[in-house]
VEXMARDO-209018 format. One record per atom (N, C-alpha, C, CB): x, y, z; atom name. Coordinates in Angstrom, 3 decimals, decimal comma. Glycine has a CB too. Layout:
N
+----------+----------+----------+------+
|        x |        y |        z | atom |
+----------+----------+----------+------+
|        X |        Y |        Z |   CA |
...
+----------+----------+----------+------+
This chain:
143
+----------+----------+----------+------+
|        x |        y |        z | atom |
+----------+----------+----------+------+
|  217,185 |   58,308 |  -65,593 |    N |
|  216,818 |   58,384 |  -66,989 |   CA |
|  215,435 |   57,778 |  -67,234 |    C |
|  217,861 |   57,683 |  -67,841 |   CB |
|  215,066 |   56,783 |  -66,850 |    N |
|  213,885 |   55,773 |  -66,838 |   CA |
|  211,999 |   56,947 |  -66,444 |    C |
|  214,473 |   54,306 |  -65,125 |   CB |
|  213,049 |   57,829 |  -65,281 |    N |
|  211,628 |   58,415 |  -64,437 |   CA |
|  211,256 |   59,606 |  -65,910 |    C |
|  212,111 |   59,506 |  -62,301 |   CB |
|  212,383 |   59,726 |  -66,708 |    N |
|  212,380 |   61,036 |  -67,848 |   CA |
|  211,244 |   60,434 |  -69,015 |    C |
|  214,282 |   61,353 |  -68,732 |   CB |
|  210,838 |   58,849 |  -69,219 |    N |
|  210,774 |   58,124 |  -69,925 |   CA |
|  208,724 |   58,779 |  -70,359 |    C |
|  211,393 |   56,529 |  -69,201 |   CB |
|  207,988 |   58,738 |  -69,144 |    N |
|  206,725 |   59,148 |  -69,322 |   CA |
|  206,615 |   60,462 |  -69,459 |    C |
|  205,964 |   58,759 |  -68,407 |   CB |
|  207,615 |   61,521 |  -69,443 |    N |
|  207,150 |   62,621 |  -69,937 |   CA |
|  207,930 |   62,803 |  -71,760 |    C |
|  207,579 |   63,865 |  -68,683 |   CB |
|  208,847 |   61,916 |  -71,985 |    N |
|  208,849 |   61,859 |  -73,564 |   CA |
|  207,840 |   61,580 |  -74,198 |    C |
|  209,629 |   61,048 |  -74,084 |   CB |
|  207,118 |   60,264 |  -73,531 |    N |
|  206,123 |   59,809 |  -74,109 |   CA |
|  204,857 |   60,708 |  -73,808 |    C |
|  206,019 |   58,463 |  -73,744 |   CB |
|  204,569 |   61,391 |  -72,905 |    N |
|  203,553 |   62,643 |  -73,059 |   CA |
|  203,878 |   63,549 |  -73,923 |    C |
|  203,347 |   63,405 |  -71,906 |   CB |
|  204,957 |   64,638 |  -74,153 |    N |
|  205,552 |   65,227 |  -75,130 |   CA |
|  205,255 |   64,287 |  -76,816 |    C |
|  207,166 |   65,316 |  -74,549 |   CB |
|  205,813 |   63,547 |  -76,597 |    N |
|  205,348 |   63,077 |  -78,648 |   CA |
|  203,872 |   62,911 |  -78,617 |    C |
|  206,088 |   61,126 |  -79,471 |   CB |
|  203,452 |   61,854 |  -77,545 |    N |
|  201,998 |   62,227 |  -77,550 |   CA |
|  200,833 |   63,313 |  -77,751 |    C |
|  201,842 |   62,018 |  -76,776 |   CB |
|  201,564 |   64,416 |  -77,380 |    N |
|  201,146 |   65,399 |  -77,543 |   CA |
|  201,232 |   66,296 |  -78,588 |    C |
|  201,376 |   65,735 |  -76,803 |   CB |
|  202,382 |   65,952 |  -79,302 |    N |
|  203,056 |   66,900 |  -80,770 |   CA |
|  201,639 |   65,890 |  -81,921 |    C |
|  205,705 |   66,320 |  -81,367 |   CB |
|  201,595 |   64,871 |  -81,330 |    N |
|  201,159 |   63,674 |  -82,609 |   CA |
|  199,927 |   64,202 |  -82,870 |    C |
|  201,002 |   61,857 |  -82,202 |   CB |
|  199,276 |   64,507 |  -81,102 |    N |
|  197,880 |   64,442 |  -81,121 |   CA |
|  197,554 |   65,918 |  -82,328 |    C |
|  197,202 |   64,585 |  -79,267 |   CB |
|  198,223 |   67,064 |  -81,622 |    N |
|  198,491 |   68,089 |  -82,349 |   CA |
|  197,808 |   68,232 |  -83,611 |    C |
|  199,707 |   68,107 |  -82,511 |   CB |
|  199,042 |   67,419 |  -84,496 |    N |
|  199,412 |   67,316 |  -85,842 |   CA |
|  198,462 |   66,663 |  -86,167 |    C |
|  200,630 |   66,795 |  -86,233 |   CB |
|  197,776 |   65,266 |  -85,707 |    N |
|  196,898 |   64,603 |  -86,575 |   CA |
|  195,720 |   65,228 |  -86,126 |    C |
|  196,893 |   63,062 |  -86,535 |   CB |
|  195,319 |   65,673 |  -85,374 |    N |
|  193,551 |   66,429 |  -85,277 |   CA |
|  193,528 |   67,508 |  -85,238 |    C |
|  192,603 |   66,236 |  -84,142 |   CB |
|  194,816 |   68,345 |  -86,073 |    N |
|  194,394 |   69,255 |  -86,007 |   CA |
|  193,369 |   70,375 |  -86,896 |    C |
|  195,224 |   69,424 |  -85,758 |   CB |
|  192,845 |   69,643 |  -87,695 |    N |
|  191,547 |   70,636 |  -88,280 |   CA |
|  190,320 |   70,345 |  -87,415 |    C |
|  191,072 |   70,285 |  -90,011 |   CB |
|  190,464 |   69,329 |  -86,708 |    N |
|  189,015 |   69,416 |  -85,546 |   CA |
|  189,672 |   69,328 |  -84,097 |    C |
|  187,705 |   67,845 |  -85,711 |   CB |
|  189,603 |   70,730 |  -83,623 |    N |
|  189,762 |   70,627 |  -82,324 |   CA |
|  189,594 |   69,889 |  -80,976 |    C |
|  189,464 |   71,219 |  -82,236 |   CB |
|  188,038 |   69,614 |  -81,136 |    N |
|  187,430 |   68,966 |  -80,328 |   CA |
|  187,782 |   67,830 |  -79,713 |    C |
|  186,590 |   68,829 |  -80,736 |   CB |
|  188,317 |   67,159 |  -81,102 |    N |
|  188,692 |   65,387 |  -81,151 |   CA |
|  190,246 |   65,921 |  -80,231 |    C |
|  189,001 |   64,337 |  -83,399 |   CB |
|  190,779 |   66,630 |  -80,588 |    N |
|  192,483 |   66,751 |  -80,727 |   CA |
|  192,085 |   67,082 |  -79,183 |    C |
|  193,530 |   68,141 |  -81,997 |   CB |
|  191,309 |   68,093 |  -78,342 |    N |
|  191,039 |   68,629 |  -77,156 |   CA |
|  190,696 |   67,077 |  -76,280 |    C |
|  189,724 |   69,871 |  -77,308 |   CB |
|  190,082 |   66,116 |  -76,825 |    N |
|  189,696 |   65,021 |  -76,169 |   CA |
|  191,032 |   63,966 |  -76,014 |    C |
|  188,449 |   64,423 |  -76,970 |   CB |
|  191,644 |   63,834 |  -76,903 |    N |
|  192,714 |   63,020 |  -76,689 |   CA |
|  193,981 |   63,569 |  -75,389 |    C |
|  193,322 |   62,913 |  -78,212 |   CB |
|  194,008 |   64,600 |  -75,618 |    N |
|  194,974 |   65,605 |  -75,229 |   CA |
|  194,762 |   65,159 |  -73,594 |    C |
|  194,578 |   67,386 |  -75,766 |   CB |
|  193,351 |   65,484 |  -73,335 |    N |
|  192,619 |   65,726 |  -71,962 |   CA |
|  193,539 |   64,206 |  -71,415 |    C |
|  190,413 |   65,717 |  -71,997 |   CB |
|  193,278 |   62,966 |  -72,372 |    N |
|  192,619 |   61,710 |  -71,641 |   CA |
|  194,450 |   61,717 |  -71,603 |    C |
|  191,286 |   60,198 |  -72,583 |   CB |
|  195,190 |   61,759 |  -72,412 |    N |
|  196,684 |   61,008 |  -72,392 |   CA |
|  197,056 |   61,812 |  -70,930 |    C |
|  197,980 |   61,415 |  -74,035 |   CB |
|  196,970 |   63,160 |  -70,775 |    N |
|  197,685 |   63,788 |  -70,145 |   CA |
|  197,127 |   63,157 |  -68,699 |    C |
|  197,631 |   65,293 |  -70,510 |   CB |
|  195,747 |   62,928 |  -68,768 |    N |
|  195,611 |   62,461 |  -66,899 |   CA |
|  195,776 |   60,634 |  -66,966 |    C |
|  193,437 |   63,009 |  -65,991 |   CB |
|  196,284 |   60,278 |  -68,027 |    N |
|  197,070 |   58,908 |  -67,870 |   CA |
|  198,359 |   58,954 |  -67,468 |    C |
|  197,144 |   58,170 |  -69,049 |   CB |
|  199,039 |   59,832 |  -67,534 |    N |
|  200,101 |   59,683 |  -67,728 |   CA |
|  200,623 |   60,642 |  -65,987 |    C |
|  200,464 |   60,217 |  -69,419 |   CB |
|  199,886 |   62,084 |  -65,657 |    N |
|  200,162 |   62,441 |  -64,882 |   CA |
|  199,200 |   62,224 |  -63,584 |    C |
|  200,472 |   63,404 |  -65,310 |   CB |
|  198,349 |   61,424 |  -63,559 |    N |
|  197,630 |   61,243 |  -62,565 |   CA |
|  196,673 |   62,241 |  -61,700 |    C |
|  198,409 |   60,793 |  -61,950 |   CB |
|  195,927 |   63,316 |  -62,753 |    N |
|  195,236 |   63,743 |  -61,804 |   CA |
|  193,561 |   63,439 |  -62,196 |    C |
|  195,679 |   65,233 |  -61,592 |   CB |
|  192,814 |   63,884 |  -61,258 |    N |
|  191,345 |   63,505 |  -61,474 |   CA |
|  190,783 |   63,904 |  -62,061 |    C |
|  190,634 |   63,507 |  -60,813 |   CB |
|  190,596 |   65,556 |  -62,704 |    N |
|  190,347 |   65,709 |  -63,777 |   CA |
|  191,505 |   67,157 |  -64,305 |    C |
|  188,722 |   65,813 |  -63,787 |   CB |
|  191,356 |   66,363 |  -65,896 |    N |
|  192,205 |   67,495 |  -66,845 |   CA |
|  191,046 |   68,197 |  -67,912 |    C |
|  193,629 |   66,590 |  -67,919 |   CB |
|  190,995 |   69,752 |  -67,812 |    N |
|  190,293 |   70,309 |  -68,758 |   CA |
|  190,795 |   71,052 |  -69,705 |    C |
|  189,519 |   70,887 |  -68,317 |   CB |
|  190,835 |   71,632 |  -70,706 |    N |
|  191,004 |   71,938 |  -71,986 |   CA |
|  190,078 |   73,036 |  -71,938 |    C |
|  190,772 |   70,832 |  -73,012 |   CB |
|  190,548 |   74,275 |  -71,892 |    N |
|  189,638 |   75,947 |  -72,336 |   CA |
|  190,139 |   76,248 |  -73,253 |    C |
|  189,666 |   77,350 |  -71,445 |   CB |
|  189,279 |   76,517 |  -74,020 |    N |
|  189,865 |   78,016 |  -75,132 |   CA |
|  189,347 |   79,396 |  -74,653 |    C |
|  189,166 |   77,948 |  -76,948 |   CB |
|  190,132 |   80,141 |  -75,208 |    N |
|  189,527 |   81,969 |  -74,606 |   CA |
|  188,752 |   82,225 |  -75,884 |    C |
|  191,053 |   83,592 |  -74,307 |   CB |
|  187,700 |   82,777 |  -75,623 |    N |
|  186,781 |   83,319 |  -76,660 |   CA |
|  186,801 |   84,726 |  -76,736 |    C |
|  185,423 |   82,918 |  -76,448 |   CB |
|  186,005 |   85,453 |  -77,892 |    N |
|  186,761 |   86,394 |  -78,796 |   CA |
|  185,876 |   87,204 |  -77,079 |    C |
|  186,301 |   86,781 |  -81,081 |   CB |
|  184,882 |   86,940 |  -76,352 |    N |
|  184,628 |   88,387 |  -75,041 |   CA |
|  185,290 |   88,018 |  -73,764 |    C |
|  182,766 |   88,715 |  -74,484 |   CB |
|  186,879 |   87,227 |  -74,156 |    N |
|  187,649 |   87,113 |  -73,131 |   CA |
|  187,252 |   85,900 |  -72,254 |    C |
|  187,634 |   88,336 |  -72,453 |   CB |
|  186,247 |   85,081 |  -72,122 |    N |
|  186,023 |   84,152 |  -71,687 |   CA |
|  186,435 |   82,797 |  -71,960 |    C |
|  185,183 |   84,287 |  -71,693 |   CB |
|  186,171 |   81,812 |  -71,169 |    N |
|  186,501 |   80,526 |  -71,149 |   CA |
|  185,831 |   79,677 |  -71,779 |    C |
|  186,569 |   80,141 |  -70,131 |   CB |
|  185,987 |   78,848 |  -72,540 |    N |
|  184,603 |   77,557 |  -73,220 |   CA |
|  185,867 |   76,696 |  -73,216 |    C |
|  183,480 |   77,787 |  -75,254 |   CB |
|  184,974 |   75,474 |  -72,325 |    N |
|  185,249 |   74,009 |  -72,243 |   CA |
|  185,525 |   73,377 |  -73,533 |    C |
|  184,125 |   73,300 |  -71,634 |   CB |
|  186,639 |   73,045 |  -73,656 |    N |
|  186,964 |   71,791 |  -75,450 |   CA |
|  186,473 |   71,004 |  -74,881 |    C |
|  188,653 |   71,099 |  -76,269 |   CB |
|  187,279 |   70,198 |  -73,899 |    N |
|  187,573 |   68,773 |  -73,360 |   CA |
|  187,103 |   68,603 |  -71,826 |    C |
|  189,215 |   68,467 |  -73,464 |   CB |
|  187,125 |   67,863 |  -71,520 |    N |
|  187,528 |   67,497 |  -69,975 |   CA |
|  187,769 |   65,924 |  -69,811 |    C |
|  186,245 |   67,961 |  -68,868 |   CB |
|  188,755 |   65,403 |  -69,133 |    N |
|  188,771 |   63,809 |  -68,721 |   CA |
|  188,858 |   63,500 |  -67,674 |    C |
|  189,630 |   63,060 |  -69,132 |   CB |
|  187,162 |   62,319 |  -66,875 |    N |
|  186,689 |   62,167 |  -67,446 |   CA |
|  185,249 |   63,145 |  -67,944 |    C |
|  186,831 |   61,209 |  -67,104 |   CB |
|  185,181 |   63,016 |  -68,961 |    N |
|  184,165 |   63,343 |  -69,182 |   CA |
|  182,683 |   63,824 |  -68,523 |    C |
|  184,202 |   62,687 |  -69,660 |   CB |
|  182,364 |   62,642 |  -67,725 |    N |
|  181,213 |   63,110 |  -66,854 |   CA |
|  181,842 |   64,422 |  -65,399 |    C |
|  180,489 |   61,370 |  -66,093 |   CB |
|  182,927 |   64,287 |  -65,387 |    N |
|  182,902 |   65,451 |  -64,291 |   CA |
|  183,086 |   66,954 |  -65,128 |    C |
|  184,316 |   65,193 |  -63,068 |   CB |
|  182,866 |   66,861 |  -65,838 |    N |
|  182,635 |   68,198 |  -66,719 |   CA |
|  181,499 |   69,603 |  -66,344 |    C |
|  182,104 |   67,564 |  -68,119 |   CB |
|  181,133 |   69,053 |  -65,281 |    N |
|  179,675 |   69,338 |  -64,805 |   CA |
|  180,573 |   70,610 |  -63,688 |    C |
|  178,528 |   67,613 |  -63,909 |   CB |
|  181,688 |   70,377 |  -63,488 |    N |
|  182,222 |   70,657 |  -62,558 |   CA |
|  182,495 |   72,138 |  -62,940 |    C |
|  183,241 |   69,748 |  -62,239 |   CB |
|  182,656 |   72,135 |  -64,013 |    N |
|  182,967 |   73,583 |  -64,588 |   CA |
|  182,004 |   74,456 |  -64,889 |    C |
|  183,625 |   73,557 |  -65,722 |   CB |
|  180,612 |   74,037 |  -64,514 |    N |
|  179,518 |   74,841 |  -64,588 |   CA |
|  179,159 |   75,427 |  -63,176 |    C |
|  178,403 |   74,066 |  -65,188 |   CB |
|  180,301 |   75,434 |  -62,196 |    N |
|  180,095 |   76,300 |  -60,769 |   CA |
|  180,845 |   77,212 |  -61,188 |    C |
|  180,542 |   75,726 |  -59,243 |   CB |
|  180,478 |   78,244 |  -59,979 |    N |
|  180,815 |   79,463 |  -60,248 |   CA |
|  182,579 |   79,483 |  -59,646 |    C |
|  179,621 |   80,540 |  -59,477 |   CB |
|  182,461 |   78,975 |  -58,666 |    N |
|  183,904 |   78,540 |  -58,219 |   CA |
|  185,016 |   77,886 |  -59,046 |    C |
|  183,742 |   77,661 |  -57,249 |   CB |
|  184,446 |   77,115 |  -60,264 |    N |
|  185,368 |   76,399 |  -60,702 |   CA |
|  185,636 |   77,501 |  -62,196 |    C |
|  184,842 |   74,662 |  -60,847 |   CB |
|  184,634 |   78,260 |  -62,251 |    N |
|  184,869 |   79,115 |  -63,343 |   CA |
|  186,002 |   80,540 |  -63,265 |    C |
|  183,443 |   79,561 |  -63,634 |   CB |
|  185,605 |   80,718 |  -61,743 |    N |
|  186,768 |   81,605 |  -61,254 |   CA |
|  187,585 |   80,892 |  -60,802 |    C |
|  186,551 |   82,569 |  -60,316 |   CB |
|  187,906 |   79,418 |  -60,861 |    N |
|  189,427 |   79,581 |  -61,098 |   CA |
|  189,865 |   78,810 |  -61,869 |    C |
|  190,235 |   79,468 |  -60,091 |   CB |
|  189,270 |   78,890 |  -62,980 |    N |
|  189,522 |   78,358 |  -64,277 |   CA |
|  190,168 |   80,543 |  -64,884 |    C |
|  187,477 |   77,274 |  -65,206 |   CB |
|  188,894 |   81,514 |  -64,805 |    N |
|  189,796 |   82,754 |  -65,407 |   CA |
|  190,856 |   82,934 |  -64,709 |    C |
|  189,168 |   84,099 |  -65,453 |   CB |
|  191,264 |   82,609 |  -63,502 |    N |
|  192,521 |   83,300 |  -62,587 |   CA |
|  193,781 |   82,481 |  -63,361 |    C |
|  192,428 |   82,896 |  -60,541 |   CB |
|  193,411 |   80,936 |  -63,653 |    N |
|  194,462 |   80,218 |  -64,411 |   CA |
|  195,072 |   81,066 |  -65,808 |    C |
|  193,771 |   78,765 |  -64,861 |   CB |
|  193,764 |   81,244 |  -66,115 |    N |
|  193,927 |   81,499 |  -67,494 |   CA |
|  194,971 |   83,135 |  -67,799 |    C |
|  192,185 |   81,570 |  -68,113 |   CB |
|  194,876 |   83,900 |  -66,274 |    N |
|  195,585 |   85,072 |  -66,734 |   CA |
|  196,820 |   84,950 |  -65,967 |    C |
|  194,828 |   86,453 |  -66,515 |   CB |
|  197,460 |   83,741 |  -65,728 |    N |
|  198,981 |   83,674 |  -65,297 |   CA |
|  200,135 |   83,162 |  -66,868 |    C |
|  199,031 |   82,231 |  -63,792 |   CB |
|  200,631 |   83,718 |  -66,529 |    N |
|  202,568 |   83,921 |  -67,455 |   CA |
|  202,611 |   82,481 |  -67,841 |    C |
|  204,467 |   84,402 |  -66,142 |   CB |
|  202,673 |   81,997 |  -66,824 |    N |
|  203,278 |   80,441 |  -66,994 |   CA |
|  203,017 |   79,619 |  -65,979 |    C |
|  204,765 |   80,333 |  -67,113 |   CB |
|  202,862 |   78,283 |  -66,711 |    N |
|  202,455 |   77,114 |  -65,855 |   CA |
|  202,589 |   77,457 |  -64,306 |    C |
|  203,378 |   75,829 |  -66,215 |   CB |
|  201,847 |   77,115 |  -63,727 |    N |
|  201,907 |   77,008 |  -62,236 |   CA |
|  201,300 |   75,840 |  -61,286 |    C |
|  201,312 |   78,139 |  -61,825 |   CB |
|  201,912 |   75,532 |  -59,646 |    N |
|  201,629 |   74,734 |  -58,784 |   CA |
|  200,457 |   75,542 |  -58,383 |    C |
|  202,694 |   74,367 |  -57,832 |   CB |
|  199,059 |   74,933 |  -58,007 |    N |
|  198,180 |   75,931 |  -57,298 |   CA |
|  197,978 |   74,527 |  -56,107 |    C |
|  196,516 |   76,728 |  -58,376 |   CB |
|  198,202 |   75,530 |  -54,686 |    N |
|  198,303 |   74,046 |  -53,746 |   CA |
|  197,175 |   75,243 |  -52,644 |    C |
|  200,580 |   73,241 |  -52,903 |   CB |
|  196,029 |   74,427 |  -52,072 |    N |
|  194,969 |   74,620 |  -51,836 |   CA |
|  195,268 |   75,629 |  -50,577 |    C |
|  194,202 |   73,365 |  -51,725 |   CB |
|  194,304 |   76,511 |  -50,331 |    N |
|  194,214 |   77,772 |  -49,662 |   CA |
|  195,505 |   78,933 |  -49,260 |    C |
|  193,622 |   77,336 |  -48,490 |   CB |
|  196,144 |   78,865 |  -50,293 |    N |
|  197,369 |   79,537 |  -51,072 |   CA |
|  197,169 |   80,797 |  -51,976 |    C |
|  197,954 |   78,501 |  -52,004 |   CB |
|  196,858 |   81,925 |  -51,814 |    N |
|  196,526 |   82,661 |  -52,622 |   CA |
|  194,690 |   82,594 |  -53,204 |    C |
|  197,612 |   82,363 |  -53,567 |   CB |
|  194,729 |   83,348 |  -53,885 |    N |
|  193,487 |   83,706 |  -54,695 |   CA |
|  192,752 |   81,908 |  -54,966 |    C |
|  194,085 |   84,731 |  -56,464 |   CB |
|  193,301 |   81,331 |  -56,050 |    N |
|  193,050 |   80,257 |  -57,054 |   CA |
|  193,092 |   79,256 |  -55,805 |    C |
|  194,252 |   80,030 |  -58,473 |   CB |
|  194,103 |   79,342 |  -54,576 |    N |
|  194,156 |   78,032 |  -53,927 |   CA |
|  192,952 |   78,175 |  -52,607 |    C |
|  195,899 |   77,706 |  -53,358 |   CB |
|  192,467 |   79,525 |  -52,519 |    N |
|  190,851 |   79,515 |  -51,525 |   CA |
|  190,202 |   78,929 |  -52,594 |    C |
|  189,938 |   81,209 |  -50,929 |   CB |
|  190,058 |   79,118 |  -53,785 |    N |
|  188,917 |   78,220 |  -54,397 |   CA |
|  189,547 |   76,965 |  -54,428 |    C |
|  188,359 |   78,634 |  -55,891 |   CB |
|  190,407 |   76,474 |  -55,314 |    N |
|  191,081 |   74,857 |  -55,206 |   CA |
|  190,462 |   74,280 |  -53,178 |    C |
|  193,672 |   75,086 |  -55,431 |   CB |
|  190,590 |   75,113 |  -52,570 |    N |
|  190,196 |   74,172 |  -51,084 |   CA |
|  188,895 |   74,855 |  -51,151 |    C |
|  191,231 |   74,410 |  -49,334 |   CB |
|  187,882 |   75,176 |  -51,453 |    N |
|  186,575 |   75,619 |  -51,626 |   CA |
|  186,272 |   74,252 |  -52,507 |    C |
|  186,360 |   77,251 |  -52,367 |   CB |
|  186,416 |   73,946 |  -53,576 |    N |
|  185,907 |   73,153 |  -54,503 |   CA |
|  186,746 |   71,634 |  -53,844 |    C |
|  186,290 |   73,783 |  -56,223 |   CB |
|  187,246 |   71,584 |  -52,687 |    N |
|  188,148 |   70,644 |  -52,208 |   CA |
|  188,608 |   69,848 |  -52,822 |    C |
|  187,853 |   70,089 |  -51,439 |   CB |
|  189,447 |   70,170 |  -53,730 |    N |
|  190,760 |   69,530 |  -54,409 |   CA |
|  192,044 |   69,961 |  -53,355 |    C |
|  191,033 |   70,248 |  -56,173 |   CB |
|  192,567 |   68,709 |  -53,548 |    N |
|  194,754 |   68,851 |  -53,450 |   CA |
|  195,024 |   69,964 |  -54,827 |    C |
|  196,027 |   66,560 |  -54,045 |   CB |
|  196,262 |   69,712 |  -54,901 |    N |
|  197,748 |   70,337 |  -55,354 |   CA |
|  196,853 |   70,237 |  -56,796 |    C |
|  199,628 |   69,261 |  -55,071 |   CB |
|  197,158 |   71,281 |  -57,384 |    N |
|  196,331 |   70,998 |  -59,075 |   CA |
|  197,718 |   71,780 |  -59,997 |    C |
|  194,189 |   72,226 |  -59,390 |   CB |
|  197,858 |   71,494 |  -61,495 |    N |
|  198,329 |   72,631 |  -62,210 |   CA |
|  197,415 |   73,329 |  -63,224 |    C |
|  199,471 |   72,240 |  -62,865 |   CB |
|  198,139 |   74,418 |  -63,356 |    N |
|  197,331 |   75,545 |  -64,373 |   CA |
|  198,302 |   75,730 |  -65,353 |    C |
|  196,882 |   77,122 |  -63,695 |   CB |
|  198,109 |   75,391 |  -66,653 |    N |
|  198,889 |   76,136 |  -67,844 |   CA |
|  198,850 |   76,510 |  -68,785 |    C |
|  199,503 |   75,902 |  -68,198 |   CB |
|  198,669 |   78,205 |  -68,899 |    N |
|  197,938 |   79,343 |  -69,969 |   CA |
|  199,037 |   78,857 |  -71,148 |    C |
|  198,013 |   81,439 |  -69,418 |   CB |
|  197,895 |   79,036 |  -72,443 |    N |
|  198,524 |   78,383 |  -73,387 |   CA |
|  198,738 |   79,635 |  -73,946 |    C |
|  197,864 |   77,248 |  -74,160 |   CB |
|  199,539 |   80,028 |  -74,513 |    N |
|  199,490 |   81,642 |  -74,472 |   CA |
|  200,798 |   81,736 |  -75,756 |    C |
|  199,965 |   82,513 |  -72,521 |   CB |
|  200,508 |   82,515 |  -76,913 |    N |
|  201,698 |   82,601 |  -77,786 |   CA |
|  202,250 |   84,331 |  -77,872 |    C |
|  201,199 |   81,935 |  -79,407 |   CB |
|  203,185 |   84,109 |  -77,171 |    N |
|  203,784 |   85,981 |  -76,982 |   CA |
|  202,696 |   86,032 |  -75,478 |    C |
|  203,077 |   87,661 |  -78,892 |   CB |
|  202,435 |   87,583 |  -75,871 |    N |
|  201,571 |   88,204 |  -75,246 |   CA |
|  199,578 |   87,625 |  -75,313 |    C |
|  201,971 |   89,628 |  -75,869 |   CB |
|  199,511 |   86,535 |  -76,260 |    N |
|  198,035 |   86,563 |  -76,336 |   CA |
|  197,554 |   85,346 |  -75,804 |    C |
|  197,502 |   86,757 |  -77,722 |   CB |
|  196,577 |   85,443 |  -75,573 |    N |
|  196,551 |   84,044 |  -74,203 |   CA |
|  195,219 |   83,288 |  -75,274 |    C |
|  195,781 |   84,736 |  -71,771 |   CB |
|  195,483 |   81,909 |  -75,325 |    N |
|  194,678 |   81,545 |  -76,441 |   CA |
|  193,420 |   80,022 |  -75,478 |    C |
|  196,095 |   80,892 |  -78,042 |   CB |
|  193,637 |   80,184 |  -74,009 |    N |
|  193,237 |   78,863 |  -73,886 |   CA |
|  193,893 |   78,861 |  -72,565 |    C |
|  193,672 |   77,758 |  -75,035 |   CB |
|  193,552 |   77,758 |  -71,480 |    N |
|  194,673 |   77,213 |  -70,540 |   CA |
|  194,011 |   75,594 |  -69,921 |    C |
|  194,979 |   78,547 |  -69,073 |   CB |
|  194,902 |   75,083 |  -69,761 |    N |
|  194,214 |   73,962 |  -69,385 |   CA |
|  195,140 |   73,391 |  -68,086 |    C |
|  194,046 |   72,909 |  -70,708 |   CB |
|  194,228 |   72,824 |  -67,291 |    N |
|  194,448 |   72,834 |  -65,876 |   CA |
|  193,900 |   71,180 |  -65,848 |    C |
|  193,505 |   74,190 |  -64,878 |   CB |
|  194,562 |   70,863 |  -64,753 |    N |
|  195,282 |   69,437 |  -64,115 |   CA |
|  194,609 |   69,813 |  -62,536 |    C |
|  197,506 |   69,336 |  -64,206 |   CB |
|  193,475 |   69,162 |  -61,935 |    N |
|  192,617 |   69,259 |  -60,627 |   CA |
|  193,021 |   67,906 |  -60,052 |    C |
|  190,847 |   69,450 |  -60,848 |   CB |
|  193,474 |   68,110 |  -58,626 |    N |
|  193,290 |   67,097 |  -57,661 |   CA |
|  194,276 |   66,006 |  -58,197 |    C |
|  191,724 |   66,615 |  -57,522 |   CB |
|  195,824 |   66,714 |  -58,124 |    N |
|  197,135 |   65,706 |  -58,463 |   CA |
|  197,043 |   64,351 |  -57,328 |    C |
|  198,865 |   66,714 |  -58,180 |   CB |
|  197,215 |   63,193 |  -58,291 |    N |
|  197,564 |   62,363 |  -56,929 |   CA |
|  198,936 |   62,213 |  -56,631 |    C |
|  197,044 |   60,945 |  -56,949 |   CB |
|  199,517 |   62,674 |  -57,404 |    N |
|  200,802 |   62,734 |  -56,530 |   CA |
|  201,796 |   63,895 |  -57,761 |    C |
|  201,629 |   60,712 |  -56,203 |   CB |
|  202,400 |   64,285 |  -56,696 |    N |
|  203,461 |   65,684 |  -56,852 |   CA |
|  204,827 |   65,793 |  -57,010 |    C |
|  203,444 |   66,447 |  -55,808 |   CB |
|  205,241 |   64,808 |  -56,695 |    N |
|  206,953 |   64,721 |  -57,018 |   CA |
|  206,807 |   64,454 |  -59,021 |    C |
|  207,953 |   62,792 |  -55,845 |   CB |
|  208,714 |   64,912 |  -59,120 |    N |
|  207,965 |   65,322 |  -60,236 |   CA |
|  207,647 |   66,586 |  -60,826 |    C |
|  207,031 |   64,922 |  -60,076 |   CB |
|  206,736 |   67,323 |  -59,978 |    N |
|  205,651 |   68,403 |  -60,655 |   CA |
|  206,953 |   69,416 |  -61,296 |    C |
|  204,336 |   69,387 |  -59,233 |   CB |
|  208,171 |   69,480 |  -61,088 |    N |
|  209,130 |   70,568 |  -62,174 |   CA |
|  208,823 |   70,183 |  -63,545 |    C |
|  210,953 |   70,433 |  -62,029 |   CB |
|  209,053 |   69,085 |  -63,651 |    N |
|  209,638 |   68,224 |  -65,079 |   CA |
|  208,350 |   68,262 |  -65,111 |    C |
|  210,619 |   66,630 |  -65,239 |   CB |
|  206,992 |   67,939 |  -64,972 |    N |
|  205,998 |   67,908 |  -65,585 |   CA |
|  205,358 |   69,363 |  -65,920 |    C |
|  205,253 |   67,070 |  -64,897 |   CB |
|  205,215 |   70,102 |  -65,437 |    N |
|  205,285 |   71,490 |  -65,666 |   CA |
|  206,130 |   72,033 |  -66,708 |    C |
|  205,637 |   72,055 |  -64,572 |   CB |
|  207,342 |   71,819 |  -67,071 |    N |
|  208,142 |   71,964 |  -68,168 |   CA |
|  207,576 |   71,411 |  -69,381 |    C |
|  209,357 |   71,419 |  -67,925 |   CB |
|  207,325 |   70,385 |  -69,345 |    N |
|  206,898 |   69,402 |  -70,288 |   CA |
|  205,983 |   69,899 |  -70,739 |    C |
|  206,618 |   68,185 |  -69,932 |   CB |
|  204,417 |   70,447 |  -69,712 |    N |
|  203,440 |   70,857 |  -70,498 |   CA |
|  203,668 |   72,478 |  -70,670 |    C |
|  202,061 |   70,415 |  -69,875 |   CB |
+----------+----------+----------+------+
């Protein structure tokens, strides 16, 4: 019951952040970024929205200065490959499409999860270079 305890507290964290910033994205995209890689431990968490020519633009990233990271071409293709999957996913390095880049850009085990309402994909935000993976069901659910 105890191990269930930090993903409640990510979950309200996350409804709160929601609700209170939500007329400015940006702020609400920054909090979001920082709780979620407190809580799940990876090195960096970014925040996309899809824009109206199908592309990706950066809200957030935590921390902050590795944001830089998303201006390669590698990290941009697999930031779109995230962005056009169903549902949350494990991407574990030279595994498919997303995991030659994840071991190209040499990260571990990362998640991807298209924020997507129905059929329309509004955003996805991805979790790079997990430090640790047990767990990853219930956290995947959660987000």
């Amino acid at each position: 019951m105890e191990s269930d305890r930090p993903l409640l507290i990510l979950q309200n964290d996350l409804i709160s952040n929601i609700l209170g910033y939500a007329a400015d994205i940006d702020r609400c995209a920054d909090r979001i970024t920082t709780q979620i890689r407190e809580i799940i431990g990876a090195r960096i968490v970014a925040l996309f929205e899809r824009t109206a020519g199908g592309d990706f633009r950066l809200l957030a990233s935590c921390p902050e200065r590795k944001s830089v990271i998303f201006s390669a071409e590698l990290s941009r293709q697999l930031v779109a490959i995230a962005g056009q999957l169903e549902q949350a996913a494990m991407i574990e390095p030279g595994k498919g499409e997303a995991g030659r880049l994840l071991a190209d850009l040499g990260m571990r085990e990362s998640f991807a999860v298209p924020l997507r309402v129905g059929e329309e994909s509004f955003g996805v935000l991805v979790l790079l270079d997990l430090m640790e993976t047990r767990g990853s069901g219930q956290i995947l659910a959660a987000l």
